[in-house]
Residue, then its C-alpha position, 0 to 999 in steps of 0.5 A: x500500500x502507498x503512503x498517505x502520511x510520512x513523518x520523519x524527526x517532524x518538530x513543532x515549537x510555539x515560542x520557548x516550548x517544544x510541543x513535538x520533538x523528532x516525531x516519526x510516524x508511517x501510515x499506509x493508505x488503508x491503515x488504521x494509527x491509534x494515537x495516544x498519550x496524555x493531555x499536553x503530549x503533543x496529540x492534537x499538535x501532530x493532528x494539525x500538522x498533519x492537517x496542513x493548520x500548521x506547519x513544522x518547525x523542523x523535519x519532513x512531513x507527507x501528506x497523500x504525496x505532497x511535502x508540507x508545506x507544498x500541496x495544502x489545497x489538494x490535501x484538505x480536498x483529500x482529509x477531514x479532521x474531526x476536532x475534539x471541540x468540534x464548531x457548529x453554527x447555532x443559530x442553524x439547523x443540522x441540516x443547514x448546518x451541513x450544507x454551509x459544510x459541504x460548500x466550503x469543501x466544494x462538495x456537491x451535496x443535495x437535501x436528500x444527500x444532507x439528509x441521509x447523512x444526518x439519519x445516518x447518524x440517528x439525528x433524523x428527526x433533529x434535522x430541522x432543530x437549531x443546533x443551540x438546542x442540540x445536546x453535546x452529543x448531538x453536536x459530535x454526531x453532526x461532525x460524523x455526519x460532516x464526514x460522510x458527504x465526501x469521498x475521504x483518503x484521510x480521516x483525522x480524528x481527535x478526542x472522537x469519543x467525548x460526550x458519546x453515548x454506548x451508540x455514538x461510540x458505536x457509530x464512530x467504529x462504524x465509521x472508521x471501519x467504512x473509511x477503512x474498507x475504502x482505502x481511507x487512511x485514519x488517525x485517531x488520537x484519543x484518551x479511551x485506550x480501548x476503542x482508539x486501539x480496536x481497528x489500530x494496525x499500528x499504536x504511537x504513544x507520544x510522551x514529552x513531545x516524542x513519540x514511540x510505536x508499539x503494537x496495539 
């Protein structure tokens, strides 16, 4: 399988602080990378870089062909990053929540289209609701939701299962195996050791800004 992602001695420092030091990572097209370690390791830092929201302070980092910082627009026309905070626009419905989403990324998405992937999600009936009346969980549904309008090669996931019931957690691991069965690579940086590692090929723990592989 080829390479959607390659890091090699990948180092981001903000001012004085090191948040990443030497980082390697190799994740194949079709592989599934669990990401962990404690808060303020330097998981959602990596998740960025590797997003192209920020750019490495030293070393060398692939993303679906392209040397960061060259290729920015075609590597977000080909990954998502789901973040752990999420952002959802009030004052709007779920629905038309995902339609400001899908014209952002050029998707060509219809009603039906918006609909399903909400009912996908079991916010069907919520379609319709402004999202300031939406549970946080609900929220983080309509970020998977977000993520089934458009063909993926790359998933970033930080924090996915937050404020996730039983359901929701089981519908994120149908949706990484989906991703997975089709090619997609995924990264999913988490605090909940067993469900990040359930579909991991691979496990990178990052501690004081270094990481080392392990099996899962």
């Amino acid at each position: 399988m080829s390479t959607a992602v390659a890091a090699e001695g990948v180092t981001r420092r903000f001012g004085r602080r090191w948040a990443l030091r030497g980082v390697d990572l190799a994740l194949p097209r079709g592989g599934v990378v669990a990401l962990l370690g404690a808060n303020g390791t330097g998981k959602t830092t990596l998740l960025r870089l590797i997003s192209t929201l920020l750019k490495p302070t030293a070393g060398r980092l692939e993303v679906l062909g392209h040397t960061l910082p060259a290729g920015g627009d075609e590597i977000r026309t080909g990954a998502a990053f789901m973040t752990a905070g999420g952002h959802a626009y009030e004052e709007l419905t779920g629905v038309e929540n995902l339609r400001f989403a899908a014209r952002m990324s050029g998707t060509a998405a219809t009603d039906d289209d918006l609909r399903d992937a909400l009912s996908a999600v079991e916010l069907g009936e919520a379609a319709d609701v402004a999202v300031r009346a939406w549970s946080t969980g609900m929220r983080r549904r309509l970020e998977l939701a977000r993520l089934r309008l458009r063909p993926l090669e790359l998933v970033l996931l930080d924090e996915p299962f937050v404020s996730l019931d039983e359901d929701g957690v089981g519908l994120v691991h149908e949706a990484v195996r989906r991703w997975r069965d089709a090619g997609a690579a995924v990264v999913i940086a988490s605090h909940r050791v067993e469900d990040a590692t359930r579909h991991a090929d691979d496990v990178v723990r990052l501690a004081g800004g270094r990481a080392a592989p392990a099996t899962p």
